[in-house]
N, C-alpha and C positions, 0 to 999 in steps of 0.2 A: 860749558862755554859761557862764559863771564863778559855782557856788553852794559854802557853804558847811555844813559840821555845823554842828550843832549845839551852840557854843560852843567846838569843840575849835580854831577858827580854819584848819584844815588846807583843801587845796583839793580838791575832789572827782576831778580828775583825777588827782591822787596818790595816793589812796586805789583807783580805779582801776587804774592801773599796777601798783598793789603785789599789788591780786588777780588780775592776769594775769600776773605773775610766780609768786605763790603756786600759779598753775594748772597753769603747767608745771612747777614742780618739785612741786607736792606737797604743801610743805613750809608751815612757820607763817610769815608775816611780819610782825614787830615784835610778835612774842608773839601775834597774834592767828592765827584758822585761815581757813582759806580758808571756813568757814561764817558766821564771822560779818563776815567782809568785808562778804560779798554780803548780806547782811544791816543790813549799817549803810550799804548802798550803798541798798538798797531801803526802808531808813528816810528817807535822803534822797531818795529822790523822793517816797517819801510829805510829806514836809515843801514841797516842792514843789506836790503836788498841794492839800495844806493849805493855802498861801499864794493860790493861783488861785481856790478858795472863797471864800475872804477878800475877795479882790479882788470878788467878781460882788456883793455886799454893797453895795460903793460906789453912788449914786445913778446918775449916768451909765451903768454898766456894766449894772446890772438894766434901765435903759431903754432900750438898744439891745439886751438880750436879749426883751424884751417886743415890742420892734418886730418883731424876726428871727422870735415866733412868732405876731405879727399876720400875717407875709407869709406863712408857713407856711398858716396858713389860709385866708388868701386863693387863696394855689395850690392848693390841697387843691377851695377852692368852682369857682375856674376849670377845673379838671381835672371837676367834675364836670357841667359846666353845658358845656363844649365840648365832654370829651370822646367824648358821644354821636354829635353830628350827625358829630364826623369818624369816628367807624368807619362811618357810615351813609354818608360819602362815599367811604371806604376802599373800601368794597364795591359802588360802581358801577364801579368803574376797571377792569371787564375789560378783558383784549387785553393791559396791562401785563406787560414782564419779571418773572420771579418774584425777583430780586434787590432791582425797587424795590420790591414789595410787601413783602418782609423788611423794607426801610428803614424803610418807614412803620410796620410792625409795631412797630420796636424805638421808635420814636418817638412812637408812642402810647402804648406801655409807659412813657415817662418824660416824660409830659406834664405833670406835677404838679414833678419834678424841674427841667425848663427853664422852665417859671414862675417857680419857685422863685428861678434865677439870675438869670434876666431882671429881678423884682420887687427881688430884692435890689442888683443891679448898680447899679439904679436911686434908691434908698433911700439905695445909700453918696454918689453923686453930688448927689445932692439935701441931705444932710448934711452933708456936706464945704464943698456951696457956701452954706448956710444959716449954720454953726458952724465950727469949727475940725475941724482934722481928728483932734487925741486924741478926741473927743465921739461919734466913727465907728468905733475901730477895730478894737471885737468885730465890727461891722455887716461890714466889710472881711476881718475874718478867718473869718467866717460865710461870706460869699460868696466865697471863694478856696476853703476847704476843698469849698464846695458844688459848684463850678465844676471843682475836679477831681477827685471824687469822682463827677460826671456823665460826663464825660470817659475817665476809667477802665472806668466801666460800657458807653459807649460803644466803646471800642476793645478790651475782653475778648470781646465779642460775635462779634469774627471769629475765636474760638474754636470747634471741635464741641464738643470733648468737653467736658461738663456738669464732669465732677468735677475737671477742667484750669481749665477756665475758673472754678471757684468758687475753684479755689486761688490762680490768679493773682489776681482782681479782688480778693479779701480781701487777699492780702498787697499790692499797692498801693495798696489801702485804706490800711492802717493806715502803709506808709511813707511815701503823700502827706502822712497827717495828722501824723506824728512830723516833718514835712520845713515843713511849713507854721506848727507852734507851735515850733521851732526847738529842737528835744532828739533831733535825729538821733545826734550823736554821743555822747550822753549814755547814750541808750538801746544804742549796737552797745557802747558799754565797758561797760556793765552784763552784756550776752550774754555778750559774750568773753570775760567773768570765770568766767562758769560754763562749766569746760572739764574734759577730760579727756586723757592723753597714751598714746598706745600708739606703745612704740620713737620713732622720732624723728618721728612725725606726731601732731599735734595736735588734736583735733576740739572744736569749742565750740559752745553753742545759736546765735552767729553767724552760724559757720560753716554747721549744718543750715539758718536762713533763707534764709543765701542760696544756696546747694543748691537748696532747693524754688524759689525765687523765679526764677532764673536758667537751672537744667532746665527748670523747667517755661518760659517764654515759650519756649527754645530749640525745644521738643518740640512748641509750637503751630505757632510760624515754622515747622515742617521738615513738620507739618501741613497746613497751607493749603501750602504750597509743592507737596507731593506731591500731594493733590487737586487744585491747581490742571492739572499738571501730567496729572496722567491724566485728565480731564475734557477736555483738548486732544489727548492722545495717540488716547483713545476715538473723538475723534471727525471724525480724518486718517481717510478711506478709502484715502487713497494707500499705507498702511502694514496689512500682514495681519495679521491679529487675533492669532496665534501673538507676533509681533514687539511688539503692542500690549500684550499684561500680561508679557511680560520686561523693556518698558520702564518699565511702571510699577512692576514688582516691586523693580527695579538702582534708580528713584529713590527708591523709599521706603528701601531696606537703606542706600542713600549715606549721604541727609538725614539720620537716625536716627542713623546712626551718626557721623558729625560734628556731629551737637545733644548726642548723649552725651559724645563725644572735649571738645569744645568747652567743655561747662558744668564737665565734671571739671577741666580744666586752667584754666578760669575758676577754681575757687576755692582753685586751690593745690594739690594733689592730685596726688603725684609718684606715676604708672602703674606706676614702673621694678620697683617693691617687690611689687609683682601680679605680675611677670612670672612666678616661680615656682610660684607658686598657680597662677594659669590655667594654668598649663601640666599641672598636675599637674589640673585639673577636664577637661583637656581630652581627657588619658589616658582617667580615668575615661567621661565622654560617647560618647566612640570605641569602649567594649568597650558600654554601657549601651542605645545608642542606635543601633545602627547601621543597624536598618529605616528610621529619623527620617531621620536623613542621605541613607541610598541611595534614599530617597524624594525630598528636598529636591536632589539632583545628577538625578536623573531627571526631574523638572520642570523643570528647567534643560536638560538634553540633549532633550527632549521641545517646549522652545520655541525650541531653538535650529535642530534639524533640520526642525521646522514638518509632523513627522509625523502630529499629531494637534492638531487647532485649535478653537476653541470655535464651534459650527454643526455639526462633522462629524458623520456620522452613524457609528457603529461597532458592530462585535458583535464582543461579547468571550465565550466561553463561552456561555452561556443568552442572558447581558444583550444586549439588541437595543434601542438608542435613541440620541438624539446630544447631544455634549459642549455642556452651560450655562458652565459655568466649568472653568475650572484653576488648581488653585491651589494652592499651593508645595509640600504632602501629599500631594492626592488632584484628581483628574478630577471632578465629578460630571455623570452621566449619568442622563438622565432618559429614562423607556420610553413608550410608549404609552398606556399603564394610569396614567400618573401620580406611580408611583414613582419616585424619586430614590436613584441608586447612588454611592456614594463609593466610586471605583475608586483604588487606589495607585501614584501614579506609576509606582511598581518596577512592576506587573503589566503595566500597558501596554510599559515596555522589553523586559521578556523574554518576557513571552506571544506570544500568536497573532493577533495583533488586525485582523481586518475591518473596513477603513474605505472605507466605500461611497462617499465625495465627497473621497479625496483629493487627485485631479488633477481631477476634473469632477466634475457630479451626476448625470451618464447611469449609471444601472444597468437591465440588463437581467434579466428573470426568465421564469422556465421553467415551465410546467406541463404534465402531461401525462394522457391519456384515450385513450381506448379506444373503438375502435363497432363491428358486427358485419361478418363477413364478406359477406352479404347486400351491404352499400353499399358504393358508387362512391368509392374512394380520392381520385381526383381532386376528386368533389364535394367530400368531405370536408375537404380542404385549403382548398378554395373559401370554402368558409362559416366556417370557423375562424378565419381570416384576416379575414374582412369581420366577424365578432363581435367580434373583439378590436380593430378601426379603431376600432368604435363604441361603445367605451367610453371615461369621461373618464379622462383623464390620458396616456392611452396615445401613445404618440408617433408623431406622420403622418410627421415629416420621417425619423425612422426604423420602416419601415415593420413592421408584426410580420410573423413565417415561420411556418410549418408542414411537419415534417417527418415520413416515416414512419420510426420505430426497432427495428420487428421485429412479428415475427408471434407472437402470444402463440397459449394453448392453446384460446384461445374469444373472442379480438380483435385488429384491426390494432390494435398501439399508436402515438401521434402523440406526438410535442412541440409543442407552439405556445410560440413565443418572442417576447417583446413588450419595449418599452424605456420607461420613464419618466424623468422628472429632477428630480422630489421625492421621495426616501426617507422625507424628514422626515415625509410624509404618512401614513407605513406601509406595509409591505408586502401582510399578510395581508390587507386590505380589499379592495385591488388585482385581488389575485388572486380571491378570492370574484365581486369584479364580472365579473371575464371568464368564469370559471365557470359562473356565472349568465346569460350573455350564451351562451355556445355550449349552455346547455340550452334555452334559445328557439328560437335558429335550428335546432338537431339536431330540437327537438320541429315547429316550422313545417314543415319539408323532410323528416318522417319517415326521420331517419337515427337507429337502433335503439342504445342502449348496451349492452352484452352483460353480464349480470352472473350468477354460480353458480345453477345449479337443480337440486334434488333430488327422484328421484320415493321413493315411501316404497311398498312390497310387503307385502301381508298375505298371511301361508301360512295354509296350511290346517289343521284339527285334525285330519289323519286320520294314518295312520299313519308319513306322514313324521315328526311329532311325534314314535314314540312309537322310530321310527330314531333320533333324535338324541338321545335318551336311552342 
C-alpha cells in the first residue's frame, strides 16, 4: 500500500528507509533528525487514519456500519435469551470428562461473539447476492476481523498462565487487525524506525514486539508440552515416583530452555557477545550461591539413586513424617501433627536419614515392661504375645515375640516386639494401643506391675532429738 505526504509528493517508504538508516547511525538525514522523522511518519498515519473517517461519512459505508451494529445487538439479545437455558443444560451433563466441560465453558463465554460471526457471515452473503459486492465490504471486513479475533480468543485459551495468555491474545489482536486493514508493513517500518544501537546490535520497538510476541507463544508451546507430559508420566505406575519428577523436572529445564535458545535466535540475537558476561555472572553465582546449587545437584543425586521417594516415610533429627514432594531445593515432609517441613536436599545427602519404607513398609517396633517377681515368666510371655495379636494393625503373618531382657532391682523386664506395614499411620498410637491392650490382660490375669514405694518414719521428740543436735 503506497501513500503519500502531504504535498511533498515523496513516497512513504523512503522516508522510512531514511529513519532506519538515521537509527543506526545516529546521525541527521537530509537535514532532518531522527525525531522528526518519526514524527512526519506518525503524521502520515494520522492523515491516513483522517481519510478512513472521511470515508465512513459516505452513504453506503454508514449503512453497513449501522447494519454491523444492528447484528451486534441482535447477538447481544441472543446471548441473553439462550444463554440461560444452556448453562442450565451445561449442568446436567454430570459423568462428563472435565476437558469437555472446559469446552463448553469457553464456549459459553463467547456466545455473544459466535453469533456475532455466524449473523454477520450471513449479512455479507445475503448482500453480496442482493447488491454488488463494493455495497458489502466494511460488512466483509467487520466479519473477517470478527472471525479472527474469535479465533485468537479461542486458541490463547490453551494457555495457563493468565498474564502469558493476555499477552499473547492482545498482541495477535492487534497484528490480526493491522494484517486484515492491510498496514502491516507500514506499521513494522514505523517500529523499526524507532531504534537504538549498542556496539554492533541493534534493538528497535520492532524488534521488543516481536520478542514478547514470539517468546511468549514459544514459552506456552513448551507449557502445555511439559504438563502434557507430566500428567502422563504421573500417571505410568510402571515407572517409580523418584524417576517420575526427574523426568518431569529434565522436560520442563529442556523445553524452557529451547523456547528461550529458540525465540532469541528467532529474532536475530547473536548469544556469541554474552559469552563473556555469562561467564563472568557465572563466577559470581558459584561463590554467591553455592548452598542453591549444592542443593539443586542433590536433588538430582537424590532422584537419581532413588534413596528417598515421595510416600517414604523418614526421620530425620526430631522430624518424624513422610516425603509429599521433592523438589529441586527442598524435600517437604509432613508429620503427624500436620506440620510441613522444608528439608534441604543437602541435609538429606549428608545427614543421617531413617527411612522406614525404603526397600518395603514392614517396620517393626519394641516396647518394653516390667511385672513383679511374684508372676509366672511363662504366663507372662503368654499373654503379651496374645495382647499384641489383638490389636489392629499388628501383623498375624508376622507374628509378635516376647522376650525376657534381665532381672531389674524390683522386676523381670520383657521386650515385646511386634511388626506393622504402615508407618504412614504413626508410630506412637501404635504403641499406646498395645500398651493399653497388655494393661487389660495383665489387669484380667492378675499379673502385678512393680512400680517405687516409699515408707515415710516419724521419730520421736525425746531425747534422740536433742542427741542430734
Amino acid at each position: 500500500m503506497t501513500t503519500h505526504t502531504d504535498g511533498s509528493g515523496n513516497d512513504i517508504a523512503d522516508a522510512l528507509n531514511s529513519a532506519a538508516e538515521a537509527a543506526v547511525s545516529g546521525q541527521s538525514t537530509d537535514g532532518q533528525t531522527l525525531t522528526e522523522i518519526i514524527w512526519s511518519l506518525a503524521l502520515t498515519l494520522l492523515g491516513h487514519v483522517e481519510s478512513f473517517a472521511m470515508s465512513l461519512l459516505r452513504p453506503w459505508v454508514a449503512y453497513q456500519l449501522g447494519m454491523a451494529l444492528a447484528v451486534f445487538v441482535l447477538a447481544h439479545l441472543l446471548r441473553r435469551w439462550l444463554g440461560p437455558p444452556i448453562r442450565n443444560w451445561m449442568g446436567t451433563r454430570e459423568g462428563w470428562p472435565k476437558w469437555r466441560m472446559r469446552v463448553l465453558v469457553v464456549v459459553h463465554q463467547r456466545l455473544r461473539a459466535m453469533f456475532f460471526v455466524v449473523l454477520m457471515w450471513m449479512l455479507v452473503w445475503i448482500m453480496r447476492e442482493a447488491t454488488w459486492p463494493s455495497r458489502s465490504y466494511v460488512l466483509g471486513l467487520t466479519a473477517t476481523l470478527a472471525t479472527a479475533w474469535l479465533l485468537v480468543a479461542f486458541a490463547t485459551r490453551l494457555i495457563r498462565s493468565i498474564f502469558l495468555r493476555r499477552m499473547v491474545r492482545y498482541g495477535a489482536w492487534i497484528y490480526v487487525t493491522l494484517y486484515v486493514l492491510g498496514i502491516v508493513d507500514e506499521t513494522s517500518e514505523v517500529l523499526d524506525a524507532a531504534a537504538f544501537s549498542i556496539g554492533d546490535m541493534r534493538f528497535s520497538a520492532l524488534l521488543v514486539v516481536q520478542g514478547i510476541v514470539v517468546v511468549g507463544c514459544l514459552f506456552a508451546l513448551a507449557r502445555f508440552i511439559t504438563v502434557t507430559t507430566s500428567n502422563r508420566v504421573q500417571a505410568n505406575e510402571d515407572i517409580s515416583p523418584s524417576m517420575r519428577v526427574l523426568i518431569v523436572k529434565v522436560v520442563q529445564i529442556v523445553f524452557y530452555a529451547i523456547a528461550f535458545y529458540a525465540g532469541v535466535r528467532a529474532l536475530g540475537i547473536d548469544l556469541t557477545g554474552l559469552a563473556v558476561l555469562s561467564g563472568a555472572i557465572g563466577v559470581g553465582l558459584g561463590f554467591g550461591l553455592q548452598k542453591v546449587v549444592s542443593n539443586l545437584v542433590s536433588g538430582v543425586i537424590i532422584l537419581l539413586d532413588k534413596s528417598i521417594k515421595p510416600g517414604d516415610v523418614i526421620s530425620l533429627g526430631d522430624t518424624f513424617g513422610w516425603i509429599q514432594t521433592l523438589g529441586a531445593r527442598y524435600a517437604s515432609v509432613v508429620t503427624r501433627d500436620g506440620r510441613e517441613y522444608l528439608i534441604p536436599n543437602e541435609d538429606l545427602i549428608t545427614g543421617q536419614v531413617v527411612n522406614w519404607s525404603h526397600s518395603n513398609d514392614f517396620v517393626r517396633l519394641d516396647i518394653y515392661f516390667g511385672t513383679s517377681y511374684g508372676c509366672d515368666p511363662h504366663q507372662v510371655r503368654k499373654l503379651a504375645i496374645e495382647a499384641a495379636k489383638g490389636v489392629e494393625r499388628v501383623l498375624s503373618s508376622r507374628p509378635p515375640v516376647c522376650h525376657i531382657v534381665g532381672f531389674g532391682d524390683s522386676s523381670v523386664d520383657y521386650i515385646l516386639r511386634f511388626w506393622i506395614t504402615d508407618p504412614t499411620g504413626g508410630l506412637t498410637n501404635i504403641r499406646g494401643n498395645v500398651y493399653l491392650a497388655l494393661w487389660d490382660i495383665f489387669k484380667e490375669n492378675n499379673i502385678s506391675i512393680p512400680f517405687p514405694q516409699r515408707e515415710v518414719r516419724l521419730l520421736g521428740q525425746g531425747s534422740d532429738e536433742g542427741e542430734g543436735l
